[in-house]
C-alpha positions in Angstrom: 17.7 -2.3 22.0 20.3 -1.2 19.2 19.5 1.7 17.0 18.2 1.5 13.9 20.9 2.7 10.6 19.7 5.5 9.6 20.2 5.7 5.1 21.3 8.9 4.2 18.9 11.5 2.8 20.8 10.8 -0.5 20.3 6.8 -0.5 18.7 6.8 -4.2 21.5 8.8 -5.4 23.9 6.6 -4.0 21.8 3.1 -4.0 24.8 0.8 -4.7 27.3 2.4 -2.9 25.3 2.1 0.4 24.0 -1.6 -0.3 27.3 -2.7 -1.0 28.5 -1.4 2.4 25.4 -3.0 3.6 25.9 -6.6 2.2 29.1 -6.3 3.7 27.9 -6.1 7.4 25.1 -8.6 7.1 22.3 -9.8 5.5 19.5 -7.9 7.3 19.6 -5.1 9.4 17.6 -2.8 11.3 16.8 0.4 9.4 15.1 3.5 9.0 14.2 4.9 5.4 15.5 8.5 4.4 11.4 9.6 5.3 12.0 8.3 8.8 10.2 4.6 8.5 11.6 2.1 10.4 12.2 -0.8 8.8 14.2 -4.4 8.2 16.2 -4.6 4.7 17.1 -7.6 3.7 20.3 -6.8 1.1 21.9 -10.6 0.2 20.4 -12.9 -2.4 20.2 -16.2 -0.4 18.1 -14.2 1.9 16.1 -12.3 -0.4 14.8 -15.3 -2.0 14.2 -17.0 1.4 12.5 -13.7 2.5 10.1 -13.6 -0.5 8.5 -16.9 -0.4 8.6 -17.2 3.4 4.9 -17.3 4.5 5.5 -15.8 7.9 6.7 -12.8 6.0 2.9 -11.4 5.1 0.9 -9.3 3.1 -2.1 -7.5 4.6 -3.2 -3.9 3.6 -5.1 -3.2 6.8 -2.1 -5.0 9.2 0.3 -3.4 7.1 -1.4 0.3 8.0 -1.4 -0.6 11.7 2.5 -0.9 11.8 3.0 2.3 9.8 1.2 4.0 12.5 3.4 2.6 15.2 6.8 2.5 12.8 6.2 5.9 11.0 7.5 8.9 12.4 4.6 10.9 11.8 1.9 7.9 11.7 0.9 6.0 7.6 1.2 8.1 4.1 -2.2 6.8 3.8 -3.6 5.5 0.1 -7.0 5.4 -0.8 -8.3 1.9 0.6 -10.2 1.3 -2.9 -6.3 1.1 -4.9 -5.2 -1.4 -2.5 -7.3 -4.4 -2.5 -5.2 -6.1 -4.9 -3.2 -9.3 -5.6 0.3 -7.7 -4.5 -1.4 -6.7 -1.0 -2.6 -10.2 -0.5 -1.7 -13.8 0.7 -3.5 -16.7 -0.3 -6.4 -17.8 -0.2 -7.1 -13.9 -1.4 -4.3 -14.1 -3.6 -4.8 -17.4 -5.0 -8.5 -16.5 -6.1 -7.6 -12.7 -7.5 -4.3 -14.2 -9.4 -6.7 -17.3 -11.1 -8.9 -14.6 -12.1 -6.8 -12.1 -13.6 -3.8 -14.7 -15.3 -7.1 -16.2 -17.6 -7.2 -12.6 -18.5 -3.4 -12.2 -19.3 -1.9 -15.0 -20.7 1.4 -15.8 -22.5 -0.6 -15.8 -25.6 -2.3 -12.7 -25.3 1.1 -10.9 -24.5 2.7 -12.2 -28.1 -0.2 -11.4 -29.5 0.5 -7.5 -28.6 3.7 -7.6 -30.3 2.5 -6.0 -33.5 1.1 -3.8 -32.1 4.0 -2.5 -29.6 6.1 -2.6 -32.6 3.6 0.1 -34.2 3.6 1.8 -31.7 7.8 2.1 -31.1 8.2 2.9 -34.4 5.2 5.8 -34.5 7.1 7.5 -31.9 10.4 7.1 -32.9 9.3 8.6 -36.6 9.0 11.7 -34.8 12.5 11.7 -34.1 15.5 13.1 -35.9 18.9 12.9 -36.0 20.8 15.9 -34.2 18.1 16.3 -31.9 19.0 16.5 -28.1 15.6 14.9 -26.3 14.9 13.6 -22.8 14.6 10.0 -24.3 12.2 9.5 -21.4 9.7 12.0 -21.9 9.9 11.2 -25.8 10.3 7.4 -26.1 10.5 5.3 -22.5 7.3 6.9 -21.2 4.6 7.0 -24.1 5.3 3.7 -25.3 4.0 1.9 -22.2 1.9 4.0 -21.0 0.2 3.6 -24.8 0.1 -0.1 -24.4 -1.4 -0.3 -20.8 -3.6 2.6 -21.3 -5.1 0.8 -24.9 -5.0 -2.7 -22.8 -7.2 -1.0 -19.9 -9.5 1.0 -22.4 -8.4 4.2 -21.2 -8.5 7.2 -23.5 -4.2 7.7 -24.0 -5.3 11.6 -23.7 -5.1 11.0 -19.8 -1.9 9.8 -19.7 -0.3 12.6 -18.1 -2.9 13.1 -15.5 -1.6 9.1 -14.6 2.0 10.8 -14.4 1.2 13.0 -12.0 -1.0 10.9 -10.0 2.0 8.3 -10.4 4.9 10.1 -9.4 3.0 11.7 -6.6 2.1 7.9 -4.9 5.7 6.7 -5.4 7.3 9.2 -4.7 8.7 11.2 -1.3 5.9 13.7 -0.7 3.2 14.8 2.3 0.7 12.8 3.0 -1.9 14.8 2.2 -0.2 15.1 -1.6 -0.6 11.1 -1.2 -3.9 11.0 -0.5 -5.2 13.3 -3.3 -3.5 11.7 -5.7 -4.8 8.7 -4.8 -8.5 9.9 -4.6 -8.0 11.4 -7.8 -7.2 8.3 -9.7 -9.7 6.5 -7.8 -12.6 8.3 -9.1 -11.2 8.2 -12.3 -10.9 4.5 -12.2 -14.1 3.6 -10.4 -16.0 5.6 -13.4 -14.1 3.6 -16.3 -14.3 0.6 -14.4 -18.3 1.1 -14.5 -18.6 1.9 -18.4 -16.6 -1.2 -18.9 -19.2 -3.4 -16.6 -22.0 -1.9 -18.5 -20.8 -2.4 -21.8 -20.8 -6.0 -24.2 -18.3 -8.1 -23.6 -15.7 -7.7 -26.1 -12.3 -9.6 -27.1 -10.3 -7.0 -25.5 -8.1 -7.1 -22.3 -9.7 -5.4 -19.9 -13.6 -6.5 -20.7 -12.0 -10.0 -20.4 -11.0 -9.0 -17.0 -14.0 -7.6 -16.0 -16.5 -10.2 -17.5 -13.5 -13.3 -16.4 -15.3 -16.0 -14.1 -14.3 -19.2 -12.1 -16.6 -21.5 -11.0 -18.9 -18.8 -11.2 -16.6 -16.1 -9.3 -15.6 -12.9 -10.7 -14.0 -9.3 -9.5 -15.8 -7.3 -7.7 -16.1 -3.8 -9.0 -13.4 -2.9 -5.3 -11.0 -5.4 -6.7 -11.1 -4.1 -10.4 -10.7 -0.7 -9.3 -7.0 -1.6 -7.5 -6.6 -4.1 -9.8 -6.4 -1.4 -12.9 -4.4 0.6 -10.8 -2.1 -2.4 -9.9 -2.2 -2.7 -14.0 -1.5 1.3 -14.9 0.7 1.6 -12.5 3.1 -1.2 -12.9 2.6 -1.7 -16.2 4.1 1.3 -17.3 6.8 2.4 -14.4 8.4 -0.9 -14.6 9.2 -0.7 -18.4 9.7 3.1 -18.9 12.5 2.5 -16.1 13.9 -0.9 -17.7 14.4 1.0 -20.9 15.7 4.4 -19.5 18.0 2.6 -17.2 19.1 0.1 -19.9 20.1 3.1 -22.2 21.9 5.0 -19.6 24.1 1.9 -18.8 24.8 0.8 -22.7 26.0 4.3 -23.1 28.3 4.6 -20.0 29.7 1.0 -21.6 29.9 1.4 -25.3 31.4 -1.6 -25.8 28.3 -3.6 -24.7 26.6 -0.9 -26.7 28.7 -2.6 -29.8 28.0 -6.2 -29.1 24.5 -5.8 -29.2 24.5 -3.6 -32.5 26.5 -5.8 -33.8 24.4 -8.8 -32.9 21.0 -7.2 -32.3 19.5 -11.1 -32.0 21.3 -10.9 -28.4 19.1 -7.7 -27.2 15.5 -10.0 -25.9 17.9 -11.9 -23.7 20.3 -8.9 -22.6 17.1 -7.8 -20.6 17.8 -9.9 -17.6 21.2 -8.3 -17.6 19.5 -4.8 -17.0 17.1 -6.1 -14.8 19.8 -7.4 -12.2 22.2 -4.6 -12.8 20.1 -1.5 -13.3 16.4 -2.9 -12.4 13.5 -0.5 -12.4 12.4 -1.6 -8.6 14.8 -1.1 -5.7 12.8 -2.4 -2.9 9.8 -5.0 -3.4 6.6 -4.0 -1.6 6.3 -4.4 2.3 5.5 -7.2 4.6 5.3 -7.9 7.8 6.5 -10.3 10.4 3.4 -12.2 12.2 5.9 -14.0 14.1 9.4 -13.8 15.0 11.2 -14.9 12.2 15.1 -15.7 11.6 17.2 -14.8 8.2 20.5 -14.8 8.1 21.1 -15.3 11.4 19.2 -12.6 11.8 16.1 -12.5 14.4 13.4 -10.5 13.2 10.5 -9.8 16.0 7.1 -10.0 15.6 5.2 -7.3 13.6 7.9 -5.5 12.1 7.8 -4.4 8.4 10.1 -5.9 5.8 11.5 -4.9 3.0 13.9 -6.8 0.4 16.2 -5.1 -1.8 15.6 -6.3 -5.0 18.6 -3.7 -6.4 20.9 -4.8 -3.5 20.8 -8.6 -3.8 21.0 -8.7 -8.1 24.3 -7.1 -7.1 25.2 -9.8 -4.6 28.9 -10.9 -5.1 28.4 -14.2 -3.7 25.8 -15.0 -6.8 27.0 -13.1 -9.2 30.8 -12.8 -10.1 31.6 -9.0 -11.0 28.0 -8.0 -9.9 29.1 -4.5 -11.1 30.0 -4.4 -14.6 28.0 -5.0 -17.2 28.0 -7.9 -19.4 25.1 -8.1 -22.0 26.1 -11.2 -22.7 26.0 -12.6 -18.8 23.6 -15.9 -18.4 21.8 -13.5 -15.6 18.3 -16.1 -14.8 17.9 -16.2 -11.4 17.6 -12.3 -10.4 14.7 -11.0 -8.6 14.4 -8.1 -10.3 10.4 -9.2 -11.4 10.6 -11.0 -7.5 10.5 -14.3 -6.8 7.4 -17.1 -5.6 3.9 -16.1 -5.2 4.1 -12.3 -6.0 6.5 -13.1 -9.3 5.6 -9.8 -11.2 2.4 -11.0 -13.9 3.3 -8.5 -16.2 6.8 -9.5 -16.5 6.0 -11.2 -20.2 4.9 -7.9 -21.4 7.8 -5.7 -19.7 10.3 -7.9 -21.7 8.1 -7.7 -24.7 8.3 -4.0 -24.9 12.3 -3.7 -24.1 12.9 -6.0 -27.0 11.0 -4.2 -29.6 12.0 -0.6 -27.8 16.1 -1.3 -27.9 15.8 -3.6 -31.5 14.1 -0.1 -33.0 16.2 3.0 -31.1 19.2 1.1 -31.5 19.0 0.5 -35.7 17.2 3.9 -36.2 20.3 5.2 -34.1 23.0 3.3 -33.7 25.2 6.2 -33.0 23.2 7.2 -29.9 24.8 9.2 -27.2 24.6 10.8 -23.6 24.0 14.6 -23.9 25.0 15.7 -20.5 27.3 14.2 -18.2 26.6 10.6 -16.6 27.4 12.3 -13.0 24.9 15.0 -13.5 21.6 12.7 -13.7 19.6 12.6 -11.0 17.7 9.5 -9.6 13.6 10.1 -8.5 13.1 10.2 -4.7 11.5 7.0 -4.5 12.8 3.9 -2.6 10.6 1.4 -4.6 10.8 2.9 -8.1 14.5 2.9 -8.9 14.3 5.3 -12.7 15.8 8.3 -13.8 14.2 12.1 -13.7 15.5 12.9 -17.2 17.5 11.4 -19.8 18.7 13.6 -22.3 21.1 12.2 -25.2 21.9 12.9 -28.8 20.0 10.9 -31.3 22.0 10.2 -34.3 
């Protein structure tokens, strides 16, 4: 048996540094996680794409807890059961039904339709700015607009928003299991109570009351499923985008003359999202699965009832698809990344994430075009996470 690679306690400082070395070796290998999980990583693109619609490759919550037990070092960083029962944990036919029911909620429509809204809501927040200030552009701007929209999508009173921080960061981030597990029970009680009014209440024409009254051929959610499904919804609906914005920023102002070009033609800045999302994207890793057979990648033979892990980060930065995979280029025809992933589990909320960059960078960028770092690039600090890939703070000058 060879030894797993161990990734350095700093990997998320460091994450392109050590995939590049990675990618260079191969295109999957034997790993454990900085929190001692043993795991496969799949780091090219060919195989990344293979990996995520390969149906041997699964998704099971309950199988998935089994092999943290035997692959963990100090058994599974349980979650409360009642946040997981949703479409991202699931293969079809599960998946199939839960995805029908929740897409007639959230459709391409319905996303434009927000846009007014998003754009009041950008330009509320960045009314409360002024120039000279020195702010953490996350706490100020990247976080509360989001969080606003998915919170007023949901029906959820905004004033909770940063007891979902907390709750957030905790679940996604390195801590002790038992910090896991209260933060999950806590946001499950919350959840199942709204969840409740909602079911009790009129239908009306907003989001989540579609969700919760949506039927097909007679089937609906369960109230189990619309519990983890609003989590699924909160969760990722607001970490994905505060990250694609922060991360966006903090390249355009390490690079300012991509920072030019799209000032100069602020028309390119709804397409210069896919550029951030393969250089800078707000996920590193997408969510586990698990081998129910032996299966080969790469040339690679992964056994039976391993977990899984594609590096969504590593392959967007895959030489072989991507020529300078490094640099930025804002104007860069970059379809074809996996940032969002790729085949069955293609992120649903992708629409809206792109919604909410393009207002967000079309309003900070003409209120202040001459928007700069306020501390060193070297000195920021990346969150202990290897799934959420987002800054702790990003502090710049607003003029």
């Amino acid at each position: 048996m060879t030894t797993p690679t161990q990734l350095p306690d700093g990997y998320v400082h460091n994450l392109h540094e050590v995939h590049e070395v990675l990618r260079a070796e191969g295109p999957v290998h034997e790993t454990r996680l900085p929190h001692g999980l043993k795991v496969w990583v799949v780091t090219r693109y060919d195989e990344a794409k293979t990996a995520l619609t390969d149906p041997r490759l699964a998704k099971d919550t309950a199988e998935l807890g089994r092999l943290l037990e035997i692959h963990a070092p100090e058994g599974r960083r349980a979650l409360d059961e009642s946040l997981s029962e949703h479409m991202l944990n699931m293969d079809p036919p599960g998946h199939t039904r839960l995805r029908k029911l929740v897409t007639k909620a959230f459709t391409a429509r319905r996303v434009e339709l927000m846009r007014p809204r998003v754009e009041e809501i950008s330009a509320e927040l960045i009314a409360k700015l002024n120039d000279g200030d020195v702010v953490d552009l996350l706490e100020v701007f990247a976080f509360p607009l989001p969080i606003t929209v998915i919170c007023e999508l949901l029906g959820i009173p905004i004033d909770n928003r940063e007891e979902f921080r907390d709750w957030t960061n905790r679940l996604l981030t390195f801590g002790t299991t038992e910090d896991v597990q209260a933060a999950g029970a806590a946001m499950a009680g919350f959840l199942y109570q709204h969840v409740s009014k909602v079911q009790a209440a009129e239908p009306d024409d907003t989001f989540f009351s579609a969700l919760v009254h949506a039927t097909e051929s007679g089937d609906r959610l369960s109230t189990e499923e619309l519990v983890s499904m609003a989590f699924l919804l909160l969760v990722a609906g607001h970490e994905t985008t505060v990250n694609l914005i922060g991360n966006a920023v903090f390249q355009l102002l390490k690079n300012p003359g991509q920072l030019q070009i799209l000032k100069d033609k602020p028309e390119l800045i709804a397409a210069s999202a896919e550029e951030f999302l393969r250089l800078e994207g707000p996920i590193n890793h997408a969510t586990f699965r698990y081998t129910k057979e032996p299966v080969e990648l790469g040339g690679v033979t992964v056994p039976a009832d391993e977990i899984v892990v594609v590096s969504l980060a590593s392959a967007n930065r895959d030489p072989e698809r991507y020529e300078n995979p490094d640099q930025l280029d804002v104007t860069r025809s970059a379809q074809g990344h996996v940032a969002f992933g790729h085949g069955i589990h293609f992120c649903l909320g992708a629409p809206l994430a792109r919604l909410e960059f393009d207002v967000a960078m079309t309003q900070l960028l003409a209120r202040f075009p001459n928007l700069a770092l306020a501390a060193e690039p070297t000195t920021l600090t990346w969150r202990d996470s290897t799934l959420i890939h987002g800054l702790h703070t990003l502090p710049v000058r607003l003029a």
